[in-house]
Gaussian input, Z-matrix of N, CA and C with variables (Angstrom, degrees):
# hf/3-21g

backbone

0 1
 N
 C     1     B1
 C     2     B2     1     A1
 N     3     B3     2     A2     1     D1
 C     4     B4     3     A3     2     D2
 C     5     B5     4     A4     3     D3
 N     6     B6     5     A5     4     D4
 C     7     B7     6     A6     5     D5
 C     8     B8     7     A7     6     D6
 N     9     B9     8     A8     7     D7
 C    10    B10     9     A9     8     D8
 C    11    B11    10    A10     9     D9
 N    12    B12    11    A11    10    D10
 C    13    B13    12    A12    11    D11
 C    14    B14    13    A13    12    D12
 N    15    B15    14    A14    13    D13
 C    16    B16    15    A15    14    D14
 C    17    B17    16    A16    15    D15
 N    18    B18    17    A17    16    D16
 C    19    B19    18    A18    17    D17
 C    20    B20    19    A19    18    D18
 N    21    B21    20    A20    19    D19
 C    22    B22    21    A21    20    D20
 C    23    B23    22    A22    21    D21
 N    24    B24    23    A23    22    D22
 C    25    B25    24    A24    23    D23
 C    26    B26    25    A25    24    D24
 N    27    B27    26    A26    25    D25
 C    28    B28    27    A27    26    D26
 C    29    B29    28    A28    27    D27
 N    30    B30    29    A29    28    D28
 C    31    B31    30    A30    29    D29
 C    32    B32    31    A31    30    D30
 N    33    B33    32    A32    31    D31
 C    34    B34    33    A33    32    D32
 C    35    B35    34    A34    33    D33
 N    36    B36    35    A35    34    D34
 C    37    B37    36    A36    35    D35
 C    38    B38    37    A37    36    D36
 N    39    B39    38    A38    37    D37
 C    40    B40    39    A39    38    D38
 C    41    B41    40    A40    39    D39
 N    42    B42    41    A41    40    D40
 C    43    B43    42    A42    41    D41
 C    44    B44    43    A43    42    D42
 N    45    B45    44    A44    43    D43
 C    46    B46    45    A45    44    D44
 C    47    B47    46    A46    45    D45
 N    48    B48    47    A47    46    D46
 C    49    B49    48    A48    47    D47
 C    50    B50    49    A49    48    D48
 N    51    B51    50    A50    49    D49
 C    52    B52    51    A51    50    D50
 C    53    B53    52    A52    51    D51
 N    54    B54    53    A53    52    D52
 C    55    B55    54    A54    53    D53
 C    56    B56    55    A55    54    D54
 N    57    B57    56    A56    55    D55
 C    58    B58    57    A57    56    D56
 C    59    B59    58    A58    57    D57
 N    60    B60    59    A59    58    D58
 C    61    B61    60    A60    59    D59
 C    62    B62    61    A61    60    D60
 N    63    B63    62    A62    61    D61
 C    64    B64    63    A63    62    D62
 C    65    B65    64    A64    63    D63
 N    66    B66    65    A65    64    D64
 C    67    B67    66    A66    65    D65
 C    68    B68    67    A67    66    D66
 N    69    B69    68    A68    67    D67
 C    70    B70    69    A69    68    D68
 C    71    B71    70    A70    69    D69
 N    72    B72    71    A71    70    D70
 C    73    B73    72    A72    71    D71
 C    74    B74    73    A73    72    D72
 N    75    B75    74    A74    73    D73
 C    76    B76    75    A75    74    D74
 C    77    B77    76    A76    75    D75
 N    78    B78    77    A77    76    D76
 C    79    B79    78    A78    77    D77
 C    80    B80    79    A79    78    D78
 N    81    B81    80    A80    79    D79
 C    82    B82    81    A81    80    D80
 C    83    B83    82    A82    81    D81
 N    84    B84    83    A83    82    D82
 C    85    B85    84    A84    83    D83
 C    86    B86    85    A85    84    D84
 N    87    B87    86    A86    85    D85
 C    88    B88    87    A87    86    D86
 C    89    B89    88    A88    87    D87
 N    90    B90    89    A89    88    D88
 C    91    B91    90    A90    89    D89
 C    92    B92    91    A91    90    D90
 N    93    B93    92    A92    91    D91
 C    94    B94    93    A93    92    D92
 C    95    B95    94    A94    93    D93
 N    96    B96    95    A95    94    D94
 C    97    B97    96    A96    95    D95
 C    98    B98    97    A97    96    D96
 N    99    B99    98    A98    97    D97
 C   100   B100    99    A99    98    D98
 C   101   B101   100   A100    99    D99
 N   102   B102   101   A101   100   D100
 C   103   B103   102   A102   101   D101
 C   104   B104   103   A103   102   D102
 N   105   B105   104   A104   103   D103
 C   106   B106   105   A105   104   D104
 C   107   B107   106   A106   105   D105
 N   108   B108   107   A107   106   D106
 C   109   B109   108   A108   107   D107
 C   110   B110   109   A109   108   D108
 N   111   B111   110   A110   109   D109
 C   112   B112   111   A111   110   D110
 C   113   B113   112   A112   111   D111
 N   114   B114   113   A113   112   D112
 C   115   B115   114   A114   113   D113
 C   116   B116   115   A115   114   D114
 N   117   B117   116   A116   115   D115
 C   118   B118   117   A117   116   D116
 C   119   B119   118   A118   117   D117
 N   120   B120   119   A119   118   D118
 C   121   B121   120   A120   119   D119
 C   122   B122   121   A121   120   D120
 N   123   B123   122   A122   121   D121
 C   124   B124   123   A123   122   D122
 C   125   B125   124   A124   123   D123
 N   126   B126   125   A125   124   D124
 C   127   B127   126   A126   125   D125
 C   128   B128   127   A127   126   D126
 N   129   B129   128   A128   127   D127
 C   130   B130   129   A129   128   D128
 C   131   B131   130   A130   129   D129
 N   132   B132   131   A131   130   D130
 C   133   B133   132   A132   131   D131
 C   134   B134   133   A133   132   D132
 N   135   B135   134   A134   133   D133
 C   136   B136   135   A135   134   D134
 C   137   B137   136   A136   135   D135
 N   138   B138   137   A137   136   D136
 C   139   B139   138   A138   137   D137
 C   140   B140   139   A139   138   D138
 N   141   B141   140   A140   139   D139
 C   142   B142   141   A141   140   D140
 C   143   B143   142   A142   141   D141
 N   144   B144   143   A143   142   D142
 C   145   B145   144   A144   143   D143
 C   146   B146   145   A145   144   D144
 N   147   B147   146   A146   145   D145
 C   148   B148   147   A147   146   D146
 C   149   B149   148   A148   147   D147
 N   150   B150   149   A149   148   D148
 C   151   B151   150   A150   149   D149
 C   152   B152   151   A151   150   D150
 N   153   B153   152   A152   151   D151
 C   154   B154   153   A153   152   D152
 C   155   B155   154   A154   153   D153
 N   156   B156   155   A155   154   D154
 C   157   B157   156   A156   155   D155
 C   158   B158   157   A157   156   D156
 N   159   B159   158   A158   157   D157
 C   160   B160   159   A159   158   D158
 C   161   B161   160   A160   159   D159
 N   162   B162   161   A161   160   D160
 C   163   B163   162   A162   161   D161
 C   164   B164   163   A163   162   D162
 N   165   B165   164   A164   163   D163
 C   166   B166   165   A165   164   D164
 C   167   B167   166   A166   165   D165
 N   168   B168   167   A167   166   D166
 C   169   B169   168   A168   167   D167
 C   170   B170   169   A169   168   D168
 N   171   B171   170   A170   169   D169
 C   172   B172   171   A171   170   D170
 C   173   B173   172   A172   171   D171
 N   174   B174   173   A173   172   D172
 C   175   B175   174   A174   173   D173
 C   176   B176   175   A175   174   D174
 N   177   B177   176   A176   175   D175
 C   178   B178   177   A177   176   D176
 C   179   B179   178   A178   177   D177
 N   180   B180   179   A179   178   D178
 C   181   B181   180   A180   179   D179
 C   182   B182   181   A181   180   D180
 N   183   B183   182   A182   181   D181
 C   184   B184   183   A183   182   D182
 C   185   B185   184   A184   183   D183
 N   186   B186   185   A185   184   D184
 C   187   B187   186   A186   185   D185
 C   188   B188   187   A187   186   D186
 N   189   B189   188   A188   187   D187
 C   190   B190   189   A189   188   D188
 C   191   B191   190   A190   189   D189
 N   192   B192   191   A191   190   D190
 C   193   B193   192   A192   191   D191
 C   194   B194   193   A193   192   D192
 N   195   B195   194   A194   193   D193
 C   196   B196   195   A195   194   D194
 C   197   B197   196   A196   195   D195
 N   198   B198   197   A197   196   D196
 C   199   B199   198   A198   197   D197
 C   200   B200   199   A199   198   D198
 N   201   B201   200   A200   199   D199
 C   202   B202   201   A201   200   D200
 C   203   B203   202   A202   201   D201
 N   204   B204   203   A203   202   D202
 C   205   B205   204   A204   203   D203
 C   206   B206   205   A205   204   D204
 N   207   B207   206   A206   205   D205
 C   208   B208   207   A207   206   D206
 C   209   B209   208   A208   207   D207
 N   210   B210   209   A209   208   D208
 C   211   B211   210   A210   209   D209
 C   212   B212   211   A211   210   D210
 N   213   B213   212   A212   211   D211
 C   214   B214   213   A213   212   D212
 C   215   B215   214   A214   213   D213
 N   216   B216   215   A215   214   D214
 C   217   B217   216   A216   215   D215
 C   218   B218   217   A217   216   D216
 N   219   B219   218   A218   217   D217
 C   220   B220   219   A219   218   D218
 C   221   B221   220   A220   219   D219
 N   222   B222   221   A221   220   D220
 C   223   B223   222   A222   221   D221
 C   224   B224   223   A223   222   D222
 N   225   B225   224   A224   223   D223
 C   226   B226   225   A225   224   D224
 C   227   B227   226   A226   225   D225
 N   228   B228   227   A227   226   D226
 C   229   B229   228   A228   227   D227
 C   230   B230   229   A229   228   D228
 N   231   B231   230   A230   229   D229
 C   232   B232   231   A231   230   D230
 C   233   B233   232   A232   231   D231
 N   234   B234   233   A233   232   D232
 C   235   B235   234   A234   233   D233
 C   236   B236   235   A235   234   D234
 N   237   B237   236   A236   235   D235
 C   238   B238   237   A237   236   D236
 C   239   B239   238   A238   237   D237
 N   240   B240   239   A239   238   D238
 C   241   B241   240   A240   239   D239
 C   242   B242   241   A241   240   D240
 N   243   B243   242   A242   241   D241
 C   244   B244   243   A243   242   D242
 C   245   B245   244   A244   243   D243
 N   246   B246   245   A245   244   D244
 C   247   B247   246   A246   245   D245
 C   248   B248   247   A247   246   D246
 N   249   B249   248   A248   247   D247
 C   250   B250   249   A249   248   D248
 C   251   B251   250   A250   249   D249
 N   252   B252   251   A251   250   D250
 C   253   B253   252   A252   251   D251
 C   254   B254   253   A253   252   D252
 N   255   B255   254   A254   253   D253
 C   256   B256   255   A255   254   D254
 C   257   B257   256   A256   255   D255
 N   258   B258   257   A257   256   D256
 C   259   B259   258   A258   257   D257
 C   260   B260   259   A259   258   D258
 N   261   B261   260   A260   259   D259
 C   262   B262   261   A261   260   D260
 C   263   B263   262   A262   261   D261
 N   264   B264   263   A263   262   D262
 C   265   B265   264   A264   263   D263
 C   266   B266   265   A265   264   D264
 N   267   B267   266   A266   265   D265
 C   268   B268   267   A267   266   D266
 C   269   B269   268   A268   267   D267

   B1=1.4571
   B2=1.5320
   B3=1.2290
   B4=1.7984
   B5=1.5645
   B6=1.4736
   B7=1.4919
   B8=1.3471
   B9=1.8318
   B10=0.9743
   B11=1.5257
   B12=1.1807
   B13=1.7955
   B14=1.8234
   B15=1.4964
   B16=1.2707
   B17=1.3983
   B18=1.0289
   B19=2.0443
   B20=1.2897
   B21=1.4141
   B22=1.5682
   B23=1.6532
   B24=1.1193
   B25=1.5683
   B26=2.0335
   B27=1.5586
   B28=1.6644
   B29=1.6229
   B30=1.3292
   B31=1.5983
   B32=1.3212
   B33=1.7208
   B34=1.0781
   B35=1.2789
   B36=1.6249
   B37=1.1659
   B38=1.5339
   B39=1.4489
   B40=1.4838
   B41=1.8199
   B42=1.2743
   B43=1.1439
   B44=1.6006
   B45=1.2567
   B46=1.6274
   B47=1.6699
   B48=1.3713
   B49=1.5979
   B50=1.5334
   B51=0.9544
   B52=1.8294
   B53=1.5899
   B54=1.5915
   B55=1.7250
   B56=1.3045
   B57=1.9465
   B58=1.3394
   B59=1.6572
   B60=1.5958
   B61=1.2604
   B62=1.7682
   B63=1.0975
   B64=1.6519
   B65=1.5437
   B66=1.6473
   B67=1.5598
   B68=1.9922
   B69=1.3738
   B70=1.4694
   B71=0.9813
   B72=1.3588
   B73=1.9700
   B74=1.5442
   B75=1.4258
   B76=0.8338
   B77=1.7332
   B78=1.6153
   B79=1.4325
   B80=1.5837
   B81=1.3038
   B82=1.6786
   B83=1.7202
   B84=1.0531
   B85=1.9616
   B86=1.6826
   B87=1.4244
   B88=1.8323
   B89=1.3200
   B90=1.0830
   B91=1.3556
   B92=1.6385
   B93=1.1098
   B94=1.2804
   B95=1.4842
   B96=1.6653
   B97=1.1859
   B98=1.3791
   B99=1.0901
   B100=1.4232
   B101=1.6893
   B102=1.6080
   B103=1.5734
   B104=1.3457
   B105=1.6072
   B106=1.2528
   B107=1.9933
   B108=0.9482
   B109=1.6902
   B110=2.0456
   B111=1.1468
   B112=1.3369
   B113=1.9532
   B114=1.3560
   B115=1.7880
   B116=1.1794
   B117=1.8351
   B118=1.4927
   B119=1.8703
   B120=1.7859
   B121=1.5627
   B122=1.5199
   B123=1.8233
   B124=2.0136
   B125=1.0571
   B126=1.5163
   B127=1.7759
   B128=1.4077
   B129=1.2707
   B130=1.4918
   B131=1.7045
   B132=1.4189
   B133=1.4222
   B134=1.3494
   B135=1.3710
   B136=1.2522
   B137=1.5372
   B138=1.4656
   B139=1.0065
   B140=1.5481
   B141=1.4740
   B142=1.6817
   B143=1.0419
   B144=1.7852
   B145=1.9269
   B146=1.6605
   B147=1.3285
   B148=1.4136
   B149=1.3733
   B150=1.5892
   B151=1.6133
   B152=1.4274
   B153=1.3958
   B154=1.4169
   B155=2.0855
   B156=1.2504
   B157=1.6343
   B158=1.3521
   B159=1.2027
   B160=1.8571
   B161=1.4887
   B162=1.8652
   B163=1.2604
   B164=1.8433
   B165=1.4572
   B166=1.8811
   B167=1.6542
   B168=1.6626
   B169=1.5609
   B170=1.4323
   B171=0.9246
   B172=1.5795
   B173=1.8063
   B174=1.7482
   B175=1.5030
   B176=2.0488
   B177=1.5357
   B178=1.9112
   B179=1.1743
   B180=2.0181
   B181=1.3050
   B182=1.7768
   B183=1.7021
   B184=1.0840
   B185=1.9176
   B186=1.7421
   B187=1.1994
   B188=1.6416
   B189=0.9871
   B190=1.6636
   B191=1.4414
   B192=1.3567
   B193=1.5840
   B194=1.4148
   B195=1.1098
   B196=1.5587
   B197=1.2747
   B198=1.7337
   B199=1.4170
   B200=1.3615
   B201=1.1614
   B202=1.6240
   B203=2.0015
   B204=1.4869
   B205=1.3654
   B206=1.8635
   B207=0.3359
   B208=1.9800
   B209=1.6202
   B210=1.1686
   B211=1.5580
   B212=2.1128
   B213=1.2545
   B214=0.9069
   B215=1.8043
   B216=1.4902
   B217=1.4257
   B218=1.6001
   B219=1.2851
   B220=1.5194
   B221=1.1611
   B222=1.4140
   B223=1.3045
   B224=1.7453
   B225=1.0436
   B226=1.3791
   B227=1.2230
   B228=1.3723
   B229=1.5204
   B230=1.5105
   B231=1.0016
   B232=1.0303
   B233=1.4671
   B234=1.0224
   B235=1.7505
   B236=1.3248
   B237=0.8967
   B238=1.4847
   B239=0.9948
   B240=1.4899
   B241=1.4351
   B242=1.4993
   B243=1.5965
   B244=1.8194
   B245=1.5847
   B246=1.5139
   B247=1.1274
   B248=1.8470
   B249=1.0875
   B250=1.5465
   B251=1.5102
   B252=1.1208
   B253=1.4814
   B254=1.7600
   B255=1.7755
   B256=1.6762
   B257=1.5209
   B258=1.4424
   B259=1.1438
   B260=2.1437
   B261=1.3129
   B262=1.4421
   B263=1.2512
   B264=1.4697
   B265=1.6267
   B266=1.9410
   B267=1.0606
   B268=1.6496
   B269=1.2130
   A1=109.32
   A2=118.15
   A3=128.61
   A4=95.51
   A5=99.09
   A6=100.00
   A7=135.17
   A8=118.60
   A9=132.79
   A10=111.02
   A11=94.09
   A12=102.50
   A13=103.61
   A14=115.37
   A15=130.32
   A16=120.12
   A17=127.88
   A18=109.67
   A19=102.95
   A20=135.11
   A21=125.81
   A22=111.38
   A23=104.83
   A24=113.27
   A25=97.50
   A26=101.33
   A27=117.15
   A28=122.10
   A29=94.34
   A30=90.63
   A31=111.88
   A32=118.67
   A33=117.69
   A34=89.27
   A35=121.41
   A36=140.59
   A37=123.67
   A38=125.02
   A39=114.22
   A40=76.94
   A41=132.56
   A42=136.85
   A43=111.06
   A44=121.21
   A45=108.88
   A46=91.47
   A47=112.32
   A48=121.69
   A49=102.59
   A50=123.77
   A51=131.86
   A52=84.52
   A53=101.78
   A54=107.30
   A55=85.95
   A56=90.07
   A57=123.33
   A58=103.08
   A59=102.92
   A60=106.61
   A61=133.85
   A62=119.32
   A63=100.11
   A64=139.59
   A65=88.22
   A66=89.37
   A67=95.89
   A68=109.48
   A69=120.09
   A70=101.48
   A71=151.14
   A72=140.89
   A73=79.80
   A74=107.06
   A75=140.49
   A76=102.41
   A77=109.80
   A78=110.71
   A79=107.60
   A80=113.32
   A81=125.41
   A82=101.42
   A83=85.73
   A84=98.59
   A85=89.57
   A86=74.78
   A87=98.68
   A88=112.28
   A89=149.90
   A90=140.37
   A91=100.96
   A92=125.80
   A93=119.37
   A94=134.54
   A95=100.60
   A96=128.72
   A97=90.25
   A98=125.96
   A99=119.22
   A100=110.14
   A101=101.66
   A102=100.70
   A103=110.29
   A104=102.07
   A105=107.81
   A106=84.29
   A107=134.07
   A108=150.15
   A109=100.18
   A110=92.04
   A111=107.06
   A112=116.32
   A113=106.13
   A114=118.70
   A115=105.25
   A116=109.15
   A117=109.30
   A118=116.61
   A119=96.20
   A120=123.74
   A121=101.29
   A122=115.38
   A123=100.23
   A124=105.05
   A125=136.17
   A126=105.92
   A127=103.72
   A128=121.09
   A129=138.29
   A130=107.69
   A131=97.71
   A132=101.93
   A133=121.36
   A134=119.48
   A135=136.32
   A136=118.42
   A137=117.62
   A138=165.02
   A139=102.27
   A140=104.17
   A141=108.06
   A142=113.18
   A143=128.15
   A144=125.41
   A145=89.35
   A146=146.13
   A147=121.16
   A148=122.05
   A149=109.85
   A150=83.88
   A151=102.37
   A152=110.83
   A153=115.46
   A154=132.53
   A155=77.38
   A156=106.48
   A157=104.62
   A158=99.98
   A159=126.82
   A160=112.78
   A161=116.07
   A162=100.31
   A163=129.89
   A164=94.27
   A165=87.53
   A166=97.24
   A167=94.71
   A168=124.15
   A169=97.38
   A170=131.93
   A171=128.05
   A172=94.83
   A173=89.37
   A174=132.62
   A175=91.86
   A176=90.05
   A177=100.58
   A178=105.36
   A179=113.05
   A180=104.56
   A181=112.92
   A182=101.06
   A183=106.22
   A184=84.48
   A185=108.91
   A186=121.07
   A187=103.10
   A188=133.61
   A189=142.54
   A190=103.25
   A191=123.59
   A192=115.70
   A193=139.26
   A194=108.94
   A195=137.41
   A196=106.83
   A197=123.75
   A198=139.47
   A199=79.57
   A200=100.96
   A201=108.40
   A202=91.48
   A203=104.38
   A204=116.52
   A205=90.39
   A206=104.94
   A207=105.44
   A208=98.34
   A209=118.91
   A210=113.36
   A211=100.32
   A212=114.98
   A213=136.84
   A214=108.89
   A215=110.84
   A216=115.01
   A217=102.69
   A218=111.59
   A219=146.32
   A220=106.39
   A221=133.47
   A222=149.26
   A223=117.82
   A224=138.45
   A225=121.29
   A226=132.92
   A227=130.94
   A228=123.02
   A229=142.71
   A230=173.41
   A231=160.55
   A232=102.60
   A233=157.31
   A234=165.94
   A235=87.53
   A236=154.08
   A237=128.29
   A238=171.39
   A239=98.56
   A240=116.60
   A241=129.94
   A242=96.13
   A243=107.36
   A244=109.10
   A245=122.69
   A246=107.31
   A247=123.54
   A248=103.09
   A249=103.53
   A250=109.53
   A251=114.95
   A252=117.38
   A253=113.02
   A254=89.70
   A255=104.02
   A256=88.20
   A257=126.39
   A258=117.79
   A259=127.89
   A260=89.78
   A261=116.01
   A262=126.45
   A263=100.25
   A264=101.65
   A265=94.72
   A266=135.28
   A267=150.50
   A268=112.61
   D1=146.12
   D2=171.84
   D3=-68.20
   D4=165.13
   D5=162.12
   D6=-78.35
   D7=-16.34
   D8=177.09
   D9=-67.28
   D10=-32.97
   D11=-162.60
   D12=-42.26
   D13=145.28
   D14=152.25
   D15=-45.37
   D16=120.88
   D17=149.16
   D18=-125.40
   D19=5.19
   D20=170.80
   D21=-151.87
   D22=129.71
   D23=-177.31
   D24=-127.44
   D25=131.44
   D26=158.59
   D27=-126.42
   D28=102.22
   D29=173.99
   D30=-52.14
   D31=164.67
   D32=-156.73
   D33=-160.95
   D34=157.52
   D35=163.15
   D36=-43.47
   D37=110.34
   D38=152.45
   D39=107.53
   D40=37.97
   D41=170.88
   D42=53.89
   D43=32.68
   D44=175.98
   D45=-112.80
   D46=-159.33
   D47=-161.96
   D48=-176.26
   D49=146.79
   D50=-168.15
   D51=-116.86
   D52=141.33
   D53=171.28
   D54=-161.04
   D55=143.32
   D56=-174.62
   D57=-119.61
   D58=106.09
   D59=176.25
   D60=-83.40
   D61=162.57
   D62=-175.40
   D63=-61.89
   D64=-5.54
   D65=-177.33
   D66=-91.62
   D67=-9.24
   D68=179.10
   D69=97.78
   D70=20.85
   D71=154.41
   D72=-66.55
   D73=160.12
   D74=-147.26
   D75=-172.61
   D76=122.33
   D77=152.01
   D78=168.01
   D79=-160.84
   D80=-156.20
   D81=-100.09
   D82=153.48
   D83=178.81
   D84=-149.77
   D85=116.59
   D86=171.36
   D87=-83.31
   D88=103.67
   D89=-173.58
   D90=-113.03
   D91=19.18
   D92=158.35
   D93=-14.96
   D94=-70.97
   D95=-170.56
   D96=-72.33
   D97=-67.04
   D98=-155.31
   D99=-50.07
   D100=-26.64
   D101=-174.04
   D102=-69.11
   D103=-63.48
   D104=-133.57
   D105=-105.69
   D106=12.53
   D107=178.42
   D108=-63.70
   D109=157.06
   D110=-174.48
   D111=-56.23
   D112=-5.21
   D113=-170.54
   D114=-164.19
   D115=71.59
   D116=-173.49
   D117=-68.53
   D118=-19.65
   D119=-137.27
   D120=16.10
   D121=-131.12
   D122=-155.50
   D123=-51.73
   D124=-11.14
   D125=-168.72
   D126=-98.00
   D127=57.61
   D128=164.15
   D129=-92.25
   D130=-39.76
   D131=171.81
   D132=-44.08
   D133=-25.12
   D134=-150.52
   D135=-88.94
   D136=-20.16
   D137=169.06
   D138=-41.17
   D139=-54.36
   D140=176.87
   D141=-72.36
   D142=113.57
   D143=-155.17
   D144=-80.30
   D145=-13.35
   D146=157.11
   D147=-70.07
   D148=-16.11
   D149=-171.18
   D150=-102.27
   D151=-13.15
   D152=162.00
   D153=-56.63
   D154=-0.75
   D155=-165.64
   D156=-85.47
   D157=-57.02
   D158=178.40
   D159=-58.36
   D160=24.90
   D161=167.90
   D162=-74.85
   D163=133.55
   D164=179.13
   D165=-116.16
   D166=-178.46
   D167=177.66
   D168=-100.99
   D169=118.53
   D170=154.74
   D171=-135.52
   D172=134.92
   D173=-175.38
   D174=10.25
   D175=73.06
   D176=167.69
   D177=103.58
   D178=-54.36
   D179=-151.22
   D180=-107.83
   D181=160.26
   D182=-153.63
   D183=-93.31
   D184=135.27
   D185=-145.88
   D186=-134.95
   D187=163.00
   D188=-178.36
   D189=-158.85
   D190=106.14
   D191=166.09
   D192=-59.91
   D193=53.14
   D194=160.95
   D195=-64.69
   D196=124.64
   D197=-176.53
   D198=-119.25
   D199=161.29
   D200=175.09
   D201=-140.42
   D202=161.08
   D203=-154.29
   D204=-64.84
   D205=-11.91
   D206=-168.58
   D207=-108.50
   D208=-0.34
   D209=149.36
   D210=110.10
   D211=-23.47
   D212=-155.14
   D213=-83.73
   D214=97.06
   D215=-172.14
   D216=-163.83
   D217=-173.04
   D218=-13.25
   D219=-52.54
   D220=173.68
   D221=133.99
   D222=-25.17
   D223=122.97
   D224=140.53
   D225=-147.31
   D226=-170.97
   D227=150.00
   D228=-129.59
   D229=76.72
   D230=-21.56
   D231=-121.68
   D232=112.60
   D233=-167.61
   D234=-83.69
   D235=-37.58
   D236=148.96
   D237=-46.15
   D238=-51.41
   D239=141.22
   D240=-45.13
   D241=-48.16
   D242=-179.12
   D243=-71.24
   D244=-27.60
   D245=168.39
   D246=-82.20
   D247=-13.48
   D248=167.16
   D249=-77.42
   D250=-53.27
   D251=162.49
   D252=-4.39
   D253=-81.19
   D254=-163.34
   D255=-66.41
   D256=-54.08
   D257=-172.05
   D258=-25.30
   D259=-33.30
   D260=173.70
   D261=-79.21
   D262=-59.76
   D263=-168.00
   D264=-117.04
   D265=16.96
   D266=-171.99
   D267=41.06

């Protein structure tokens, strides 16, 4: 496994989620903005606090089973980015 990689995701209140990565940083991703912001595009889906609930780990990445009409899913976001993220600002 990379160090960035995911192995634990908790949805969380107010659309953020706690993730524990493999090297063990650990912390919150607000995705607020990104949801509910003026140009969510797919993460509009996200919007619904059950399906926002249903976050998983699959192989690193942090995932939401969102199909989209053209067949094209899960949901995700890059375990990389988000761990440089916290890496920065924690």
């Amino acid at each position: 496994m990379l160090s960035w990689e995911a192995v634990e995701v908790e949805p969380l209140d107010d659309y953020q989620v706690r993730v524990t990565f493999y090297d063990g940083l650990k912390g919150i991703i607000d995705m607020k903005q990104l949801i509910l912001g003026g140009r969510p595009g797919v993460f509009i889906a996200l919007r619904d606090p059950e399906l926002f609930a249903r976050a998983y780990v699959d192989s690193g990445v942090i995932c939401w089973p969102v199909l989209f009409d053209h067949g094209v899913g899960p949901l995700d976001i890059a375990p990389d980015s988000a761990h440089a993220g916290i890496s920065r600002h924690g």
